[in-house]
C-alpha positions as CSV (number, residue, x, y, z in Angstrom):
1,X,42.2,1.7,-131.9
2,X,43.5,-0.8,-134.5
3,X,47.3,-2.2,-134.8
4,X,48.4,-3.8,-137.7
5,X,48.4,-7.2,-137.7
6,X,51.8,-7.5,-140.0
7,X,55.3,-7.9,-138.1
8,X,57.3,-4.1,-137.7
9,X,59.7,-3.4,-139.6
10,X,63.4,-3.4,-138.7
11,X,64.1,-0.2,-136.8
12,X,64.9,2.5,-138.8
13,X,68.5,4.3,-139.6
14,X,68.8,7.9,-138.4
15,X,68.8,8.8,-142.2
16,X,65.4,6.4,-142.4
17,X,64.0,8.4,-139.6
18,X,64.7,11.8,-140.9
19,X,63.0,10.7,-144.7
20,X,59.8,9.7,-142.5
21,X,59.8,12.8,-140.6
22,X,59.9,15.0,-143.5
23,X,57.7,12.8,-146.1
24,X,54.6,13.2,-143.0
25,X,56.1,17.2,-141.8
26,X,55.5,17.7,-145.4
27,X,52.2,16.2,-146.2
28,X,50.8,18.1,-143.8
29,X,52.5,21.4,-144.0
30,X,52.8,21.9,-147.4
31,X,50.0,19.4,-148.8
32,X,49.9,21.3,-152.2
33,X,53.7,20.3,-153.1
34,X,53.4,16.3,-152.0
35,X,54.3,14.3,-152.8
36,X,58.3,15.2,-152.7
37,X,60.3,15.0,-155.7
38,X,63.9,13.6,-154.1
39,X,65.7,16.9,-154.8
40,X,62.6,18.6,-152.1
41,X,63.3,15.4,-149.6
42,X,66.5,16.2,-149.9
43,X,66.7,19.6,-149.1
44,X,63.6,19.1,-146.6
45,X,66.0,16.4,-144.7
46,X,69.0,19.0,-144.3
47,X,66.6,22.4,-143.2
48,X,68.1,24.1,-140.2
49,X,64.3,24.6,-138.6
50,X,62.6,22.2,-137.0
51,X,65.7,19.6,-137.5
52,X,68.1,18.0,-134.1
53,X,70.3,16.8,-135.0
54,X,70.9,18.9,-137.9
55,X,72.7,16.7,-141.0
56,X,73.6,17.0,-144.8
57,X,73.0,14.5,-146.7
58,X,73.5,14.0,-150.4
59,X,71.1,12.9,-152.9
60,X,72.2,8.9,-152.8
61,X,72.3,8.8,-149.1
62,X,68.5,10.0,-149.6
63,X,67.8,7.7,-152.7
64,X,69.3,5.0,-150.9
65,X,67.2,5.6,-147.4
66,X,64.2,5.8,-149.8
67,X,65.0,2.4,-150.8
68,X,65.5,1.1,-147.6
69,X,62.1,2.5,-146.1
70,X,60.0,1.0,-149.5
71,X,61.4,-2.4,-148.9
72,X,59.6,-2.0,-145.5
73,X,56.5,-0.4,-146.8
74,X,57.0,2.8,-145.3
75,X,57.5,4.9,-148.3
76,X,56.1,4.9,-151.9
77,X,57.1,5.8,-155.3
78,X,54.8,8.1,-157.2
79,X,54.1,8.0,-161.1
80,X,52.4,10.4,-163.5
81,X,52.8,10.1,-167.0
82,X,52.5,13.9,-166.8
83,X,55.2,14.1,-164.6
84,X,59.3,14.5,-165.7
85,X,60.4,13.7,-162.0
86,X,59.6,10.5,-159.8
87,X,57.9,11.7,-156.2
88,X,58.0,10.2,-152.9
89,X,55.3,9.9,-150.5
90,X,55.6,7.8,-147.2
91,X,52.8,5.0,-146.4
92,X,52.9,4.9,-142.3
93,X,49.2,3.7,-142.3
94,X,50.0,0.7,-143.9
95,X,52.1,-0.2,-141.1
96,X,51.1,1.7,-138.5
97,X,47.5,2.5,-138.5
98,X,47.1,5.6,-136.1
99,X,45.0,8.5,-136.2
100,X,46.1,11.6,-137.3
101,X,47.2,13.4,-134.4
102,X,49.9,10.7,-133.2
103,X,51.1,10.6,-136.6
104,X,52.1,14.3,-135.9
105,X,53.6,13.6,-132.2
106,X,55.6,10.4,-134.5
107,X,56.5,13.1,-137.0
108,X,58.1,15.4,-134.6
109,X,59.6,13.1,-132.4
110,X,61.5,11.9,-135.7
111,X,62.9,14.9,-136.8
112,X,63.4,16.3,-133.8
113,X,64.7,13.6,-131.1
114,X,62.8,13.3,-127.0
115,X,60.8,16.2,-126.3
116,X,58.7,16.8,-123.2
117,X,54.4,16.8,-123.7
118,X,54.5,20.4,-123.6
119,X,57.0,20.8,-126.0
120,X,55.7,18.3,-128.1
121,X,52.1,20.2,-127.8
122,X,53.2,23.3,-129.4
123,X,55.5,22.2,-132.2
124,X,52.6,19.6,-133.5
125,X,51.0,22.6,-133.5
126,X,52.0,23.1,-137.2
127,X,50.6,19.5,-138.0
128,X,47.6,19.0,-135.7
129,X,46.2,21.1,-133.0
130,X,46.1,19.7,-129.8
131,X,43.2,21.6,-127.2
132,X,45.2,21.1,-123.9
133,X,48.3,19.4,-122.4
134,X,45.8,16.6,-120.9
135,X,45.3,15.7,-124.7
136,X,48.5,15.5,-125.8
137,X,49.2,13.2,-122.8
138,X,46.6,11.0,-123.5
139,X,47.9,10.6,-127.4
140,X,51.5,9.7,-126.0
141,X,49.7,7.0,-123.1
142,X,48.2,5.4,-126.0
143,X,50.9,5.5,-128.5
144,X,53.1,3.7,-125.5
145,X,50.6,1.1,-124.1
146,X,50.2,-0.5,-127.8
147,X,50.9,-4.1,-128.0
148,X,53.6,-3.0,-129.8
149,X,54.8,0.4,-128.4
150,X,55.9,3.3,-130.8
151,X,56.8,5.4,-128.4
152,X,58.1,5.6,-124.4
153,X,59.1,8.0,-121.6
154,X,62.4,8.2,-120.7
155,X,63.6,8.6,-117.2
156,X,63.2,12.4,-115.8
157,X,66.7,14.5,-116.3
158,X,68.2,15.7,-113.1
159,X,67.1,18.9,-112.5
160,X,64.1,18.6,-114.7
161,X,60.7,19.0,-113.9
162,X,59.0,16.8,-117.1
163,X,60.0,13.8,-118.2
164,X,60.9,13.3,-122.3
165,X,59.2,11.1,-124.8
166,X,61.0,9.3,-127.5
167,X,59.9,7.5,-130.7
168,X,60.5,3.5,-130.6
169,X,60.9,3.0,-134.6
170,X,65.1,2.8,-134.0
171,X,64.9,0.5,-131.5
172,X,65.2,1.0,-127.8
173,X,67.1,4.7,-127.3
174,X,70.5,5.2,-125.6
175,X,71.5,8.5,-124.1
176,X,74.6,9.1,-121.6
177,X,73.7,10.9,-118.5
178,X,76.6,13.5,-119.7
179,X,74.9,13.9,-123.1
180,X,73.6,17.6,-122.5
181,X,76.6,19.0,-119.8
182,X,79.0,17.3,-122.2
183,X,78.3,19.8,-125.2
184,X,80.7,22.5,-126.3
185,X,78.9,26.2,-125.7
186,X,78.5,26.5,-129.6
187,X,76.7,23.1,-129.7
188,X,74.5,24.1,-126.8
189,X,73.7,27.4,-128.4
190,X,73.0,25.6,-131.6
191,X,70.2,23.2,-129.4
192,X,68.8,26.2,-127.5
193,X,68.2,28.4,-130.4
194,X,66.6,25.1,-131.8
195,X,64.3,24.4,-128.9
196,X,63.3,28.7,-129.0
197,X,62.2,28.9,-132.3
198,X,58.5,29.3,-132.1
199,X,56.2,26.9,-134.6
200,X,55.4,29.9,-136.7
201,X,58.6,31.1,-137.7
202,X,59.5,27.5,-137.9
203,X,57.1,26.8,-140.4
204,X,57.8,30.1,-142.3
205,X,61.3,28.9,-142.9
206,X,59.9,25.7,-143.7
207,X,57.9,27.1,-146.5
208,X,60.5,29.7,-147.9
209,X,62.9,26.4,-148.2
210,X,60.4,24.3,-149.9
211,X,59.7,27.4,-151.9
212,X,63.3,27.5,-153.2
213,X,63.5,23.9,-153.6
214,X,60.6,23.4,-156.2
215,X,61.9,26.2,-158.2
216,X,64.8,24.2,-158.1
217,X,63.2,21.7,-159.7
218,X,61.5,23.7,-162.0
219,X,64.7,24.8,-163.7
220,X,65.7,21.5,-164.1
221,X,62.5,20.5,-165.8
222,X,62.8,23.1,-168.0
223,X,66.7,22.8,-168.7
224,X,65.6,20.0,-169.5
225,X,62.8,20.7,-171.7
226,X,65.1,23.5,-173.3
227,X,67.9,20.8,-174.1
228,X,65.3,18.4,-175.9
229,X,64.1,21.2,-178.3
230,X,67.9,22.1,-179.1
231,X,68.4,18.5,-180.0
232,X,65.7,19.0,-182.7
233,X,68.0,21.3,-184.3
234,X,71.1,19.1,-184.8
């Protein structure tokens, strides 16, 4: 498999992270509404599904992560002369040339923080279909031995029986051994009921958000369209 030959970029922001995530969920998901116009990034960054840690975030935090991420040629800006509203759509393959289904394992892994193979088996599932555990295995050994790694296992979890795998693109990750026994009971319910979900309601609330979000943007563009004829009349 090819690397890219160009230097990484400098490791990504938790906002940067959640932008990437979404921009690749997205593209593959809900391929008939990508690119994303910022107001669907937007709301696709704060969806309760699908999303640990779960944040809201405004539209310049976005706009300004959106920045951030072109100047390192991870994201770019689409134009249509048709269009009213500039779209967003992220360029990983520029940077990182991988096949499609570690993109999906990087995708999830991003919006989602360390998750064990067989977790990470059936929530790709959305993305990319993985035949058998062994597979998805073999995409995480290969996404870890790279010359320059994208993702590694962390140490096993007492009491655990699998060990987790986490995304590289922040740098190096940090976790306190208290960071799960530490969490108040409405936190931990918050995490379980995240880690239950199954893929298809996941992506079912996934859709019915991006559903709301382009009408969203529909009203706009025609508020807009609405307020250009009134001018004609003044």
């Amino acid at each position: 498999m090819s690397e890219t030959a160009t230097t990484d970029p400098s490791p990504l922001s938790l906002v940067e992270t959640r932008i990437l995530g979404c921009l690749i969920e997205k593209e593959a998901t809900t391929p008939d509404l990508y690119p994303l116009t910022l107001n669907s990034l937007v709301n696709a960054c704060n969806q309760k599904s699908n999303r640990l840690p779960q944040l809201q975030l405004d539209d310049q935090t976005v706009s300004t992560g959106l920045e951030s991420l072109r100047l390192k040629k991870l994201v770019l800006l689409v134009t249509q002369s048709e269009a009213r509203v500039a779209k967003y759509r992220h360029s990983l393959d520029n940077v990182y040339p991988i096949p499609k289904p570690q993109v999906a394992i990087l995708a999830e892994l991003l919006l989602r923080g360390p998750q064990t193979a067989g977790e990470l088996r059936t929530r790709c599932e959305r993305m990319c279909h993985f035949e058998s555990l062994d597979e998805m295995k073999s995409e995480l050994a290969e996404l870890a031995q790279r010359s320059s790694p994208l993702v590694i296992e962390l140490p096993r979890q007492p009491g655990k029986k699998d060990s987790r795998f986490a995304h590289l693109l922040s740098g190096e990750p940090e976790f306190e051994a208290s960071e799960l026994t530490s969490a108040t009971p409405d936190q931990a319910l918050k995490v379980d009921l995240a880690m239950t979900l199954s893929p298809e309601v996941e992506e079912r609330i996934s859709n019915l958000e991006q559903t709301v979000s382009d009408q969203a943007d529909a009203i706009k563009a025609l508020q807009a369209e609405l307020a250009e004829f009134r001018a004609q009349f003044e």
